[in-house]
VOGU-3710 file (C-alpha; in Angstrom, 3 decimals, decimal comma):
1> xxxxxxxxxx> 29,252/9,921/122,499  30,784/13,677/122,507  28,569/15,824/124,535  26,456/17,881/122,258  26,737/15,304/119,461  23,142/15,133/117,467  23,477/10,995/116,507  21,058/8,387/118,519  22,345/6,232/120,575  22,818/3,128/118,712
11> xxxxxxxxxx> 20,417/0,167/119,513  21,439/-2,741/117,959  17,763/-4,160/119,006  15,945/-1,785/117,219  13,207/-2,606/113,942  12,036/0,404/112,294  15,074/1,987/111,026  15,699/4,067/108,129  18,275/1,714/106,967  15,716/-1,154/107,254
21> xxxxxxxxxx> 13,218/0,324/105,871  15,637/1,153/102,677  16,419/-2,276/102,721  12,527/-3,802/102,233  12,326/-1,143/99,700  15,172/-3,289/98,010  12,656/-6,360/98,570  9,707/-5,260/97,253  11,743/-4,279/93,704  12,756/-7,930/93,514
31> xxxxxxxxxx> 8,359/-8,971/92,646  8,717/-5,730/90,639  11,599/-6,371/88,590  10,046/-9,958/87,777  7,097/-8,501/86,790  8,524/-6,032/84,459  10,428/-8,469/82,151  8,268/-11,722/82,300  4,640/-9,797/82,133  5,125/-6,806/80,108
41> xxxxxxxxxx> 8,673/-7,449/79,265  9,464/-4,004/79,533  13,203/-4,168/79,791  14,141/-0,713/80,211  12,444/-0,015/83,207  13,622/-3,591/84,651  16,857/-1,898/84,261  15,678/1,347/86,365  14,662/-0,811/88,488  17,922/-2,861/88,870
51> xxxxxxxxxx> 19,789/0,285/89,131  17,576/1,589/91,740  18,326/-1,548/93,922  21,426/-1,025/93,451  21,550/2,266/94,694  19,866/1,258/97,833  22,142/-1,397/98,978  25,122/1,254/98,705  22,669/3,990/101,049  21,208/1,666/103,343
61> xxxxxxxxxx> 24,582/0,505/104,888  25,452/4,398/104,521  22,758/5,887/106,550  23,180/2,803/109,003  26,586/3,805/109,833  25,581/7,778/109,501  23,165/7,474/111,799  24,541/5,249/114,217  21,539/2,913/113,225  23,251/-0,565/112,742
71> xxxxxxxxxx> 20,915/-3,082/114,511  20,757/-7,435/114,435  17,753/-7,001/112,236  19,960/-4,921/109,280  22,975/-7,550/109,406  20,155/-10,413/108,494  18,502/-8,246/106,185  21,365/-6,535/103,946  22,661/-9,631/102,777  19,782/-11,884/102,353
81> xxxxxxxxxx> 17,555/-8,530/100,453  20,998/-9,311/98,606  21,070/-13,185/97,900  17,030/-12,833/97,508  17,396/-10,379/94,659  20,280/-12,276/92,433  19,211/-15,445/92,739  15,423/-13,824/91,885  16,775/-11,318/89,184  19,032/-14,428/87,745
91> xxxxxxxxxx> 15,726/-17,189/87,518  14,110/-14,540/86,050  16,660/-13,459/83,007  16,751/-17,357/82,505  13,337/-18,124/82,020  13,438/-14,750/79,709  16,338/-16,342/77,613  18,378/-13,194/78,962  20,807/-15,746/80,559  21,942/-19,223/80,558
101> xxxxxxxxxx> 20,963/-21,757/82,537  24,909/-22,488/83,691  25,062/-19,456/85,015  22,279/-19,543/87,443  23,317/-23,287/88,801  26,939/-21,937/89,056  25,528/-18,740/90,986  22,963/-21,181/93,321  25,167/-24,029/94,168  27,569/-22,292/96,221
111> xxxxxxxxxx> 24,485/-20,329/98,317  22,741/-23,761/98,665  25,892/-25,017/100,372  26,497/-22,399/102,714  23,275/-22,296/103,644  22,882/-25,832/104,178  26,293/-25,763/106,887  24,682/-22,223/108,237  21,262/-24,388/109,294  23,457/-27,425/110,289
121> xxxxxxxxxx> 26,117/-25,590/112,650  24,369/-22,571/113,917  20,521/-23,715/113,613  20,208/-20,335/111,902  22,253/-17,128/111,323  26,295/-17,665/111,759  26,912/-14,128/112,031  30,133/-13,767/109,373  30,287/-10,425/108,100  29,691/-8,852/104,274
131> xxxxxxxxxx> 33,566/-9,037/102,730  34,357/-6,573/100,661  34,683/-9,131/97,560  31,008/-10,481/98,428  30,259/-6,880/97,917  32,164/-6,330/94,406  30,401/-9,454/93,603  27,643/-8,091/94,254  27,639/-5,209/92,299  29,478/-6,547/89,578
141> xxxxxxxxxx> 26,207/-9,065/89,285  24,021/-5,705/89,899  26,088/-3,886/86,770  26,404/-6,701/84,637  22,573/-8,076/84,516  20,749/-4,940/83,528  24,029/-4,222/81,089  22,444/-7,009/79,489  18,885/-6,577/79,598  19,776/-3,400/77,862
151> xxxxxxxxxx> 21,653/-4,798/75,717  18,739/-6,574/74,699  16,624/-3,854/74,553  19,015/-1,770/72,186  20,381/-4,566/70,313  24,130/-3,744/71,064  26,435/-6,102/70,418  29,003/-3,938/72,329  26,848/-3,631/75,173  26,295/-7,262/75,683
161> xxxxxxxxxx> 29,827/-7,735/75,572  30,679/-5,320/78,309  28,006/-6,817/80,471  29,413/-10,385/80,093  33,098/-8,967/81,186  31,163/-7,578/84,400  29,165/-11,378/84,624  32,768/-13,124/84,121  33,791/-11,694/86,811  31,498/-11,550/89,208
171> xxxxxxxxxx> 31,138/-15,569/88,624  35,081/-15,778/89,174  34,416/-13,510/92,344  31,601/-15,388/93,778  33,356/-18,842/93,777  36,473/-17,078/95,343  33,742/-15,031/98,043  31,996/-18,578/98,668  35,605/-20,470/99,668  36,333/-17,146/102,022
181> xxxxxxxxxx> 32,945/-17,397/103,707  33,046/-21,466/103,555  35,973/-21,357/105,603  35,344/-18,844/107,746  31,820/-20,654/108,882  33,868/-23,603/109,762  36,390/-21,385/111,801  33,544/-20,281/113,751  31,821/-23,308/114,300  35,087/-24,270/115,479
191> xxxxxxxxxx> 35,682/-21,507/117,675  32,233/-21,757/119,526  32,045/-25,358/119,492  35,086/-27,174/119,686  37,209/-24,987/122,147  41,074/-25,502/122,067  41,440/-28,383/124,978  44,423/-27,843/127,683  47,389/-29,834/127,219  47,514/-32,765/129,761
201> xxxx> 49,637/-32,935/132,760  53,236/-34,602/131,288  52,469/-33,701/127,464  54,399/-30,748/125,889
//
């Protein structure tokens, strides 16, 4: 670090960070978002509060990198505050009659399968990083659901429509994202595991 430079030392280690904490902020709207629309069904500020998560998992990798704050605990976090919230948000929308039911078992069935090989080859966390089309997946899914909830709540034809082109193609996105990460957990587990073995003596 540059002598006179005003960013902490990074500890990788570390808890309480102000990324982290930005990041159980993103949990806790997950009960609050369900609440919203199956209690008082009050769809508009669902969508605030959609929009509001989204925001935060743009800043919290942000300030993590600002601040030199990127620690173990945020990698786990990021994505599963991530995974927690869509498959949450998308139950949710479904039992509303927001969304259909295809759409949620064609968003869960690829997570169930990854994380059914994660638990099987790494007992745990595999450590593959966020791509950047997980991430435009993401957001697309982030842009697209309370597009429709609002749609809902205006009754726009026009808005609904835009919101299922964002949907589309998140869905398209999120099969492509779960072959990318599919094969990259394998890679791994073959990397760690099953070690390239010498050649023999007398073999080419």
């Amino acid at each position: 670090m540059p002598a006179g430079s005003n960013t902490p030392a990074g500890n990788p280690g570390a808890i309480v960070t102000v990324p982290n904490v930005i990041t159980v902020v993103r949990f806790l709207g997950t009960p609050l978002f369900v609440w919203l629309v199956l209690g008082p069904r009050e769809y508009g500020w669902g969508v605030f509060v959609l929009a509001m998560m989204g925001c935060t998992d743009w800043i919290d990798g942000y300030v993590a990198r600002k601040l030199n704050q990127v620690t173990r605990l945020g990698r786990i976090m990021d994505p599963l505050a991530d995974r927690v919230a869509l498959v949450a948000v998308t139950i949710t929308l479904v039992i509303a009659g927001v969304l259909p039911l295809w759409l949620l078992v064609l968003l869960l069935i690829p997570d169930v399968i990854l994380l059914a090989a994660t638990l099987y080859y790494f007992r745990g966390d595999a450590g593959l990083k966020v791509t950047l089309l997980g991430k435009s997946r993401t957001a697309a899914l982030m842009i697209g659901t309370p597009m429709l909830l609002l749609a809902r709540a205006l009754d726009s034809e026009s808005t609904a429509i835009l919101a299922w082109v964002f949907l589309g193609s998140a869905m398209v996105m999120h099969v492509i994202a779960f072959g990318q990460y599919f094969r990259a957990l394998l890679a791994r587990h073959r990397a760690i595991h099953l070690p390239a073995q010498p050649p023999r003596a007398g073999h080419a």
